[in-house]
C-alpha positions in Angstrom: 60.3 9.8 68.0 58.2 13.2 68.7 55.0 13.8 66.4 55.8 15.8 62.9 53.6 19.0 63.7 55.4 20.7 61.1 53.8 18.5 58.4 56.9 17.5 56.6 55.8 15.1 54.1 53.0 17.3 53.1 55.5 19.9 52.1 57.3 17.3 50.6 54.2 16.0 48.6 53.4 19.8 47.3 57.3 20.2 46.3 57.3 17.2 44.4 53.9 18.0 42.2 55.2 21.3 41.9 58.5 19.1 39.4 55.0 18.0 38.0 53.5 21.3 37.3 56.8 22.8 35.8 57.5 20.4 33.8 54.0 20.7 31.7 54.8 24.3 32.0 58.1 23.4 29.7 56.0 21.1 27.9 53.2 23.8 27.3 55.4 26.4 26.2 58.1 24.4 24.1 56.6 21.1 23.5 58.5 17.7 24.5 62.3 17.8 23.6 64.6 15.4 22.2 63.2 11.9 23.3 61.4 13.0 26.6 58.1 11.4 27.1 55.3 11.8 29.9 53.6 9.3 32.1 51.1 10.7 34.1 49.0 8.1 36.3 46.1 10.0 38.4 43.1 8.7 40.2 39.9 9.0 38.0 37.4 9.5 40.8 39.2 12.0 42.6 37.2 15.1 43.2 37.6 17.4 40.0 38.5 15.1 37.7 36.4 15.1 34.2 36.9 12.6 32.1 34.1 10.7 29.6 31.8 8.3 31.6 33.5 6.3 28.6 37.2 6.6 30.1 35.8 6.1 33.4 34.0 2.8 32.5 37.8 1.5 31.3 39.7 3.0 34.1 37.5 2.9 37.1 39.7 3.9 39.4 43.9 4.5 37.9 44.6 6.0 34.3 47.9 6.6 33.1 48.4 8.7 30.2 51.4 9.4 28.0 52.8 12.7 26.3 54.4 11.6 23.6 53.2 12.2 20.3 49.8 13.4 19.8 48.4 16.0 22.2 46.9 19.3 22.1 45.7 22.3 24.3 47.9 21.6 27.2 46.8 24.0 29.6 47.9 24.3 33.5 46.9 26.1 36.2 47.8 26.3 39.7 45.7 23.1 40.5 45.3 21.7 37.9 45.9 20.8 34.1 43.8 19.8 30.9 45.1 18.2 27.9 43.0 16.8 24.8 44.7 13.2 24.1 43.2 11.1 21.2 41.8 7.0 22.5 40.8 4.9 19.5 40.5 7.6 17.1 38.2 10.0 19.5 40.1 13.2 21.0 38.7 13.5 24.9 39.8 16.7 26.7 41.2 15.4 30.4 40.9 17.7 33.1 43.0 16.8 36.1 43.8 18.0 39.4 47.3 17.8 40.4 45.8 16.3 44.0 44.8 13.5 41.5 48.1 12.3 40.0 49.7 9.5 42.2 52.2 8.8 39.7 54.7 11.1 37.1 57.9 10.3 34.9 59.8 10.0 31.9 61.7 7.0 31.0 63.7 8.6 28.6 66.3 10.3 31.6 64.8 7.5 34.2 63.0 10.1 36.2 59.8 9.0 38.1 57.9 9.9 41.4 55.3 8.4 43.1 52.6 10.2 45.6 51.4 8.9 49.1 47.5 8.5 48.3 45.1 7.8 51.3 45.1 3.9 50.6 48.5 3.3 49.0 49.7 3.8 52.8 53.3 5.2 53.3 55.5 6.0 50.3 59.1 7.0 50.5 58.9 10.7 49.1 61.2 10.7 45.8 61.1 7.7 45.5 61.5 6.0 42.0 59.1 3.3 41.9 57.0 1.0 39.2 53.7 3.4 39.1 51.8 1.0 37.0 49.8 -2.2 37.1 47.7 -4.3 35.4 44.5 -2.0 35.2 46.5 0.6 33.8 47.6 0.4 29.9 48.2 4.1 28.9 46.8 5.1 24.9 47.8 6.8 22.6 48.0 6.6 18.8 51.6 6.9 16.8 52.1 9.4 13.8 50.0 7.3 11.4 47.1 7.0 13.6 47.3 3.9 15.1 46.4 2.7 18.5 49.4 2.0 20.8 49.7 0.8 24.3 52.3 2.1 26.5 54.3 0.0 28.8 54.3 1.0 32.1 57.8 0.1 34.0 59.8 -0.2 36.9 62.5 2.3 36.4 64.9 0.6 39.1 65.4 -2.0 36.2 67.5 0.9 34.3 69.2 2.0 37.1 72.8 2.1 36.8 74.2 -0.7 40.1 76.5 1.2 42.3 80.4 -0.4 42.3 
């Protein structure tokens, strides 16, 4: 096979954060319809990311958060987007890269993506794979204030099995 000096999966990579960035576009403008709801896993010590030194002593490395209910100032730029999410009662602004996010999707149309990062090694682009683990429990709080843990799952399991 001849060397890729067109760079295809970098395109690739940049195509699929770009479904990323539009979709908290949508979010931005209209909010989160019907039953939609956003994970977003990113790297925390990627360059640009500002989180709390409190965040970043839970999630050293992998935080996923989740757009669901509570959220505010949703803001995204080119390369980036910031968010204000509330953990145990405290509301943190998040700002994050989009080089940063190694994982995107919402369960509720079984859409997910997972990014090639340096260590991760080779990732089929597009792919729909499980982009949590054990480090990473997303919070958030319901409508009455209280704390909840998302559960971060394969989506395969939900896929409907070809006849």
């Amino acid at each position: 096979m001849s060397e890729d000096m067109m760079d295809y999966q970098s395109m690739v990579e940049r195509a699929m954060k770009n479904v990323v960035r539009d979709a908290l576009s949508k979010v931005g403008e209209d909010g989160l319809p019907g039953e939609h709801h956003l994970y977003i896993t990113f790297k925390t010590q990627e360059h640009g990311v500002e989180i709390t030194d409190r965040l970043i002593s839970q999630y050293p490395e992998e935080m996923t958060i989740v757009l669901q209910y509570q959220f505010w100032g949703l803001k995204i730029s080119e390369d980036a987007f910031e968010i204000t999410l509330s953990f145990s009662g405290t509301n943190e602004r998040l700002y994050i890269p989009f080089d940063a996010v190694v994982g995107f999707a919402d369960p509720s149309v079984n859409f997910g993506l997972q990014f090639k990062t340096a260590e991760a090694g080779e990732i089929k682009p597009g792919a729909m794979q499980d982009i949590g683990d054990a480090d990473t429990q997303p919070l958030t709080e319901d409508r009455e204030g209280n704390q909840i843990t998302g559960e971060v799952v394969a989506l395969d399991a939900f896929r409907k099995k070809k006849t």
